[in-house]
C-alpha positions in Angstrom: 11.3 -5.5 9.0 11.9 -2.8 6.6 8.3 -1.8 4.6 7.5 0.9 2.2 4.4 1.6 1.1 2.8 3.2 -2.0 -0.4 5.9 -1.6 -3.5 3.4 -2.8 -2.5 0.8 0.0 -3.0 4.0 2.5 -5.8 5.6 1.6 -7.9 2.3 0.9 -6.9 0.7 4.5 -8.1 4.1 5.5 -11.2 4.0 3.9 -11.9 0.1 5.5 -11.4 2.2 8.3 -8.1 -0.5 9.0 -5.3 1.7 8.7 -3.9 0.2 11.8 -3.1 -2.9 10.5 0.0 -1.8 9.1 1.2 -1.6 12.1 -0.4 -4.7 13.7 1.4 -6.0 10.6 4.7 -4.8 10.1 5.6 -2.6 13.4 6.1 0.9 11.4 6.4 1.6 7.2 8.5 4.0 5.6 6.3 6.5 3.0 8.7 8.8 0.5 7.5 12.2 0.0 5.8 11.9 -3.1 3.7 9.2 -1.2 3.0 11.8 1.9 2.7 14.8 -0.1 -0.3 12.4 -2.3 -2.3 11.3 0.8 -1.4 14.3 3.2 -1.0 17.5 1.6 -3.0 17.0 -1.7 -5.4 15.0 0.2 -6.2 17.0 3.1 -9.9 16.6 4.1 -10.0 13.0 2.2 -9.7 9.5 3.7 -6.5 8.5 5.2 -5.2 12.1 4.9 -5.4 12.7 8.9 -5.1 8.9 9.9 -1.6 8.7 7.8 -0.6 12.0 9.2 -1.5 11.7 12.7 0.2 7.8 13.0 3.6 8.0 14.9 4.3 5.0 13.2 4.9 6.0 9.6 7.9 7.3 8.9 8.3 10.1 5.7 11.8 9.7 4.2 13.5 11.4 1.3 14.3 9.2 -1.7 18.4 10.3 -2.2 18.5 8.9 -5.7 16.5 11.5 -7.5 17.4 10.8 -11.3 16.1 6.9 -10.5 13.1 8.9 -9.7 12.6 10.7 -12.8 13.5 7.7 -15.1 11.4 5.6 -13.1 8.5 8.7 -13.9 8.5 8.0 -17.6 6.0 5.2 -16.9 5.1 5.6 -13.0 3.4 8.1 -10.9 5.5 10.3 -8.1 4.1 8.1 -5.3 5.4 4.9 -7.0 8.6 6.1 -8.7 9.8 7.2 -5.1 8.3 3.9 -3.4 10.1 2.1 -5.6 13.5 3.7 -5.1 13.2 3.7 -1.6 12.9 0.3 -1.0 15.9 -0.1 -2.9 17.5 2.7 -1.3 16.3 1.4 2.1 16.9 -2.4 1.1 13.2 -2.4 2.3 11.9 -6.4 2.4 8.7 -5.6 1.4 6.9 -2.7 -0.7 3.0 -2.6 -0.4 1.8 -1.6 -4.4 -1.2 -2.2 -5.2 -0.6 -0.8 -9.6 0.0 -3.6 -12.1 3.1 -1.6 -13.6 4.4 -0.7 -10.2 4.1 -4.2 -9.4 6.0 -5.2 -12.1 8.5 -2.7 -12.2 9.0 -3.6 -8.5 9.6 -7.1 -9.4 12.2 -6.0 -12.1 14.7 -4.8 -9.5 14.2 -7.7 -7.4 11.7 -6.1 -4.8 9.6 -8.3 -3.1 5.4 -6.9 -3.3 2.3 -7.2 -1.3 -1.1 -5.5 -2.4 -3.6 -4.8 -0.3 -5.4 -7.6 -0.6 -2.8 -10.1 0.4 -2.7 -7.6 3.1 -5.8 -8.3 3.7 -5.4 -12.2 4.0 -2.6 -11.8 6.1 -4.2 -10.3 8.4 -6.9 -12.6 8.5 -4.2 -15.3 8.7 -3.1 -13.7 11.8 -6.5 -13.4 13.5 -6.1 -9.5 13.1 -9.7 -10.0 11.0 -12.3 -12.5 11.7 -13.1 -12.6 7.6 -12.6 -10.9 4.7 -15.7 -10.6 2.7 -17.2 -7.1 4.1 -14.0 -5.6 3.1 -13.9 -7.2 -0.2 -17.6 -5.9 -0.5 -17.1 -2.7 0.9 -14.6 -1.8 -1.6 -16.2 -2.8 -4.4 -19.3 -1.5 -3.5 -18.6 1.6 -1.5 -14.7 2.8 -1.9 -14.5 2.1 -5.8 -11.6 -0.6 -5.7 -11.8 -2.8 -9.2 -12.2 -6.3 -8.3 -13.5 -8.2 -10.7 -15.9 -11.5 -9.3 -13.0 -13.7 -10.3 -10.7 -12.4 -8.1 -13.2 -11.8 -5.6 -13.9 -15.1 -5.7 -10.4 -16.4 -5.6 -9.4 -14.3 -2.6 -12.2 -15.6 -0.5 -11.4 -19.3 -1.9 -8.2 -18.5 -0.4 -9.0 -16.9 2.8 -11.4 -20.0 3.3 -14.4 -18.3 3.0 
């Protein structure tokens, strides 16, 4: 399974201290540079800088397509604008966006989206997690994730919780 991920899915796995189940997940992602330059380089010293760096399974590749990239940056970030053109480049079957815009942009050209929340589920769906709620709790309360008590709600509803 192709995967490409965007920078927020990265750092706040990271920060949940559950990097890893990317790869419990989906065997190995794909991160363009924008995306590695974001959480490695710019965020050296910061959660998920040395976790994303230092895991053999993500791969950095360079987005070919560079002027879908800048049109794509009149209403996206670097990290997105390349995610976004990568899957398409790659013909990725999944793209892991957390950004409403991204999201929808992603949808536009037909790409198929999880955010790190249905991460989250899925994992718990595949006994990777025994439950959901500390991490839901943890990143409202600790990492700064928006989630409003509706959602929060609806996610554990979901997860059966």
């Amino acid at each position: 399974m192709i995967v490409v991920s965007d920078t927020s899915i990265l750092i706040n796995l990271a920060r949940l201290g559950e990097l890893e189940l990317l790869q419990k997940l989906y065997g190995g992602i794909h991160v363009p540079t924008a995306v590695w330059h974001e959480v490695v380089e710019n965020g050296r010293g910061q959660p998920g800088a040395a976790e994303v760096e230092n895991a053999p399974w993500i791969s950095v590749k360079t987005v070919s397509n560079q002027a879908f990239v800048k049109a794509l940056r009149q209403d996206l970030d670097a990290g997105e604008s390349e995610a976004i053109a990568l899957a398409l480049e790659l013909q990725a079957e999944l793209l892991l966006m957390d950004e409403r815009l991204g999201r929808a942009t992603a949808q536009y050209f037909g790409l198929k989206y999880i955010g790190l929340l249905g991460i989250l589920k899925l994992a718990k769906d595949r006994s990777f997690l025994a439950e959901i709620r500390p991490y839901l709790d943890k990143l409202r309360n600790e990492v700064g994730f928006y989630l409003s008590d509706a959602l929060y709600q609806r996610v554990l509803q979901d997860a059966k919780e």
